[in-house]
C-alpha positions, 0 to 999 in steps of 0.5 A: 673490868677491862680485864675481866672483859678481856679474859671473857672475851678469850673464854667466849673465843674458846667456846662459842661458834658465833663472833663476839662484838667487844665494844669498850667505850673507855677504849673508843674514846682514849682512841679519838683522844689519841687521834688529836681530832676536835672531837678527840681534843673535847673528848680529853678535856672532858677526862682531864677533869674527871667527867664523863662524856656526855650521853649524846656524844657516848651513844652515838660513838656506842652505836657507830661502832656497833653497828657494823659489826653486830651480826644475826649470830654474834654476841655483843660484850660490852665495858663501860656501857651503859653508865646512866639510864639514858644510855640504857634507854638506847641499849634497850632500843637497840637490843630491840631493834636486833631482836636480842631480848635476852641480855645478861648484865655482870655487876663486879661488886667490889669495894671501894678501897679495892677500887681506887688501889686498882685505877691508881696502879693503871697509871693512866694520868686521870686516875689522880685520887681527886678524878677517881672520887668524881667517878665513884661519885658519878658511878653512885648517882648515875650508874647504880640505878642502870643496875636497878633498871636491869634488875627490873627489866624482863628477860634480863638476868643480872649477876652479882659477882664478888670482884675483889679476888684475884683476876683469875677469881673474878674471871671463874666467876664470872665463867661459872654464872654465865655457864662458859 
C-alpha cells in the first residue's frame, strides 16, 4: 500500500491544482522510533513485538500531523489510518470539523499469500512470519470492520481494488475508479 500511496500521490501531483496532504502513519512512527526519544523507544517496542500502537497514541500523532497542513483546498491521503474503528471515529471528527463530507476509501484487496510474500521482501526487521500473522490477525478483527463502517457511512464511496497485480496494475486501478 505505500507504494500505491506513493504512485497516487505522484498522479495527484500531476493533475490537480490543490496540495495534497500525504500522511503515512507507519512513516511518523519508523520516524519517532528512529529518533531514539521515550516515545520513540515505546513506539519500537510496541513493533519489536508485532502489535500496534495504541489508538490514543495513533491519533494524536495522526492529528499533530495533519493539522498544520490540511488546508481549505487540499486533499488529504492518507496510509495506514484508520485501522480500527476508534481511529475511525477520530477521522470522521475531523473530517467534520474540516467540513470534508465526502471521503473516498481505497480497499486493496488481496490475498493473503500475495501479503506476506510482499512484507517478507521489505526486509525491515519486523516482518518475521511470526509478526506478520499478528498483523493479519489484527487487520482481521480490527481493521475489516473500519471497512464496513465506511461502506455504511453517507457520503463515502469505498473501492474494492484487485491488489494482487503489478504495481503499475493496481496503481491503473486505482487511477481509474478515482477518475485521475
Amino acid at each position: 500500500k505505500g507504494t500505491q500511496v506513493e504512485l497516487l500521490q505522484q498522479k495527484l501531483s500531476e493533475t490537480c491544482t490543490e496540495p495534497i496532504v500525504d500522511i503515512q502513519t507507519g512513516r511518523l512512527f519508523r520516524a519517532l522510533a528512529a529518533e531514539g526519544s521515550y516515545a520513540g523507544k515505546r513506539v519500537e517496542e510496541i513493533f519489536s513485538v508485532g502489535k500496534l500502537v495504541p489508538d490514543t497514541f495513533t491519533n494524536a500523532m495522526w492529528i499533530s500531523d495533519m493539522k498544520d497542513r490540511l488546508t481549505e483546498d487540499s486533499h488529504l491521503l492518507m496510509d495506514g489510518f484508520p485501522r480500527t474503528l476508534v481511529q475511525a471515529a477520530v477521522v470522521d471528527e475531523v473530517m467534520e470539523f474540516f467540513a470534508r463530507p465526502d471521503v473516498e476509501v481505497i480497499n486493496l484487496d488481496t490475498p493473503e499469500d500475495i501479503v506476506i510474500e510482499r512484507m517478507m521482501e521489505r526486509g525491515r526487521a519486523d516482518d518475521t512470519p511470526e509478526f506478520i500473522k499478528e498483523r493479519l490477525s489484527l487487520y482481521n478483527t480490527d481493521t475489516l470492520p473500519v471497512l464496513e463502517h465506511y461502506r455504511s457511512k453517507d457520503g463515502v464511496v469505498v473501492y474494492d481494488i484487485n491488489g494482487a497485480g503489478t504495481p503499475e496494475e493496481v496503481q491503473a486501478a486505482i487511477c481509474a475508479a478515482l477518475e485521475v
